[in-house]
FINU-506831 format. One record per atom (N, C-alpha, C): residue in three letters; x, z negated, y. Coordinates in steps of 0.05 Angstrom, whole numbers, plus 32768, in hexadecimal, padded with zeros to 4 digits. Example, Ala and Ser with C-alpha at 12.3 -4.5 7.8 and 13.67 -1.06 7.14 Angstrom:
! residues 2
ALA81087F647F8E;ALA80F67F647FA6;ALA81087F647FBE;SER81017F727FD3;SER81117F717FEB;SER81027F638001;
! end
This chain:
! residues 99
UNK879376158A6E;UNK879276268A56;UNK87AB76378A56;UNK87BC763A8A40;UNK87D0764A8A3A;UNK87C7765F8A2F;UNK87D876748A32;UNK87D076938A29;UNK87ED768E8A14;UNK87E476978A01;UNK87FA769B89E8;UNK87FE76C189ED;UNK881E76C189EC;UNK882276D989E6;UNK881F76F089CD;UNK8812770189CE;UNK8802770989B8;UNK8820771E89B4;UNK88247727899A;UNK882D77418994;UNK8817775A8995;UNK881A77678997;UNK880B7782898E;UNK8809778E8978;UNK87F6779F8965;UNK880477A08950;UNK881477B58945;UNK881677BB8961;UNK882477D58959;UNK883977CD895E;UNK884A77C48970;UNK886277A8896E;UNK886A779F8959;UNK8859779A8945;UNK886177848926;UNK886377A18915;UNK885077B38917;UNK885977C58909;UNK887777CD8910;UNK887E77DB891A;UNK889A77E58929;UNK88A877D18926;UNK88A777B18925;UNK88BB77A1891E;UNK88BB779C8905;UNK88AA779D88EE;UNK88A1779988D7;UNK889777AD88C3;UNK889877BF88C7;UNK889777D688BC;UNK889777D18898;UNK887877D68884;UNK887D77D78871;UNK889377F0886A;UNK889177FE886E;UNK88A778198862;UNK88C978188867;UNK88D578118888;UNK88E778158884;UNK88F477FD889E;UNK890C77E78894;UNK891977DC889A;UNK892877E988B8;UNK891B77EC88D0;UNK892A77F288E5;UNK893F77D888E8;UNK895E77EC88F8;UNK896E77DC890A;UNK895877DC8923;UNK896677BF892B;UNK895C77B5893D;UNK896477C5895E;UNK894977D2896E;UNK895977D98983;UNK895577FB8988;UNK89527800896A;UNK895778228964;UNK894F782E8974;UNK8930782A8984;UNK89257837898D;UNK8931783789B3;UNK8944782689AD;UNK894E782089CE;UNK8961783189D9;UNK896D783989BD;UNK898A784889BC;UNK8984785F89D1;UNK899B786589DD;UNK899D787C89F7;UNK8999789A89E9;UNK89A9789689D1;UNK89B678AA89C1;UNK89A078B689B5;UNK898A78CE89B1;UNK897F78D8899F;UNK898E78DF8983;UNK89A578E78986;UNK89AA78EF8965;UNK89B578D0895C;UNK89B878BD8964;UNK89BB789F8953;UNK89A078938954;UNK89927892895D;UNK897078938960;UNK8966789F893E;UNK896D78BA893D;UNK896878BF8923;UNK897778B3890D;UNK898F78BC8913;UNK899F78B188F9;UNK89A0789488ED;UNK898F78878903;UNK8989786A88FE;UNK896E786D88ED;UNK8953787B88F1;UNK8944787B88E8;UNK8949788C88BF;UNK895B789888C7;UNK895E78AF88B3;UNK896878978896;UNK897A788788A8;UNK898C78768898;UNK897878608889;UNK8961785988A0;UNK894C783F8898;UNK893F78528882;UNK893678678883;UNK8922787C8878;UNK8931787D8855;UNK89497881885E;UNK89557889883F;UNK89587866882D;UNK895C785E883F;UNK89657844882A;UNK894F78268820;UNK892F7834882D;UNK891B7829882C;UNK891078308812;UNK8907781787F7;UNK8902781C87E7;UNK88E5781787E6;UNK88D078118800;UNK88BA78088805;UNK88B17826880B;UNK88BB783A8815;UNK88A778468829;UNK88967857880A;UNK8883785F881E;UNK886E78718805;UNK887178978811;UNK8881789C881C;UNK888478C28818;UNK88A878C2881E;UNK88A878DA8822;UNK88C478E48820;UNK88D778D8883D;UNK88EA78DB883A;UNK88FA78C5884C;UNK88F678D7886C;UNK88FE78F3886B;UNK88EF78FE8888;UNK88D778F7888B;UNK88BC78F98881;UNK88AB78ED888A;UNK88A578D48897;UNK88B478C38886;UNK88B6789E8892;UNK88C578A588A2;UNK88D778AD88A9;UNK88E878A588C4;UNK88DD78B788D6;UNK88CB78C988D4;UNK88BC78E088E7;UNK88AB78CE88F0;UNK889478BF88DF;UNK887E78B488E6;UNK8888789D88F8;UNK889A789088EF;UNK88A1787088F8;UNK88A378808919;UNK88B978A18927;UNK88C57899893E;UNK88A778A38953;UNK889178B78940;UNK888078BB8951;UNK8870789E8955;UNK886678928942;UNK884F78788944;UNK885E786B895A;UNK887D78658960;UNK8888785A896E;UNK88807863898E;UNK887F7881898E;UNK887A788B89A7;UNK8860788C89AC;UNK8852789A899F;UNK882D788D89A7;UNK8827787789B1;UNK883B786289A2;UNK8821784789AB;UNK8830784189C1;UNK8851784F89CB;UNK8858784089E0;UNK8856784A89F5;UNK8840786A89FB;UNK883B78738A0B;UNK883A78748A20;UNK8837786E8A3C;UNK883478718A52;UNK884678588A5E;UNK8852784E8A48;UNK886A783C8A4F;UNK888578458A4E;UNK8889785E8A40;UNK88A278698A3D;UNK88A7787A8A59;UNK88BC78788A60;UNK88C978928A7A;UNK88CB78A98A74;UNK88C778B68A85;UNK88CF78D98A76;UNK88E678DD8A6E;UNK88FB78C68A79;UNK891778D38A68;UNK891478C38A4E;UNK890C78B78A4F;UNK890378A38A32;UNK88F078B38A1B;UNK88E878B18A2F;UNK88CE78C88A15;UNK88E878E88A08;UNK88F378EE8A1F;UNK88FC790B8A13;UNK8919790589FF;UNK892378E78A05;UNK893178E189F4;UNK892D78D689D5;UNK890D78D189DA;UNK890678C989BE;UNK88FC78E989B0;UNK88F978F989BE;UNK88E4791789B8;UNK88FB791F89AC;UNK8910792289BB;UNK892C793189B1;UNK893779238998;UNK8937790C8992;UNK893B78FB8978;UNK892B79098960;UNK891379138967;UNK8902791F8954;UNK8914793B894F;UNK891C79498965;UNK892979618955;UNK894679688943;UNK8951793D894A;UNK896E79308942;UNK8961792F8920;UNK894879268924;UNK894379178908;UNK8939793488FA;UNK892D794488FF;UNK8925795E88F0;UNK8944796F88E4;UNK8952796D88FA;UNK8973797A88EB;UNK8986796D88DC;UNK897B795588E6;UNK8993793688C8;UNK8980793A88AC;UNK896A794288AF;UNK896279478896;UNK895D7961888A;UNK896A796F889D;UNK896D79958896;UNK894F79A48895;UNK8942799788AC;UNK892679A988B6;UNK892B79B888C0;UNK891B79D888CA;UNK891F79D788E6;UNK890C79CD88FD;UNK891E79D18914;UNK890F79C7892F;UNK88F279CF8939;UNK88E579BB8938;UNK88C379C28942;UNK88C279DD8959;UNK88B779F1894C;UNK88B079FE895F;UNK88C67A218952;UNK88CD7A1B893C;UNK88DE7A28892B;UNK89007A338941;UNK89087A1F894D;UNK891A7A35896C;UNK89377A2D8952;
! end
């Protein structure tokens, strides 16, 4: 008996995303502020998503981090956390926590 490799679906989401056309990889990037500006870029030029373009690219980098939880490294995780305060200033928020 063969085991077929399943995706997850949180996998097909994050690769397939109705809302916004990720580059491939984005979430691999070392760089937190190209981390965002990649998302910022999918976010603005997505004519699918349903709220405002910070929102889609906010929701897409947390759902990304929840489901990949206890699999990310702590330098990994604080590189994706810090992307969140890349992506709050590319869109002229301020930083969580008002600093």
């Amino acid at each position: 008996m063969t085991k077929s490799r399943k995706k997850k679906w949180s996998q097909d989401v994050t690769e397939n995303s109705d809302a916004l056309d990720l580059k491939d990889g984005v979430f691999k990037q070392r760089s937190a502020s190209r981390i965002a500006d990649s998302l910022k870029r999918s976010a603005e030029q997505s004519d699918r998503r349903k709220s405002s373009p910070f929102r889609s690219a906010m929701s897409m980098l947390t759902f990304y981090i929840n489901r990949a939880g206890d699999q990310l490294s702590a330098q990994r995780r604080h590189t994706l956390e810090k992307a969140k305060d890349e992506l709050r200033k590319d869109f002229g928020k301020a930083p969580k926590g008002g600093k």
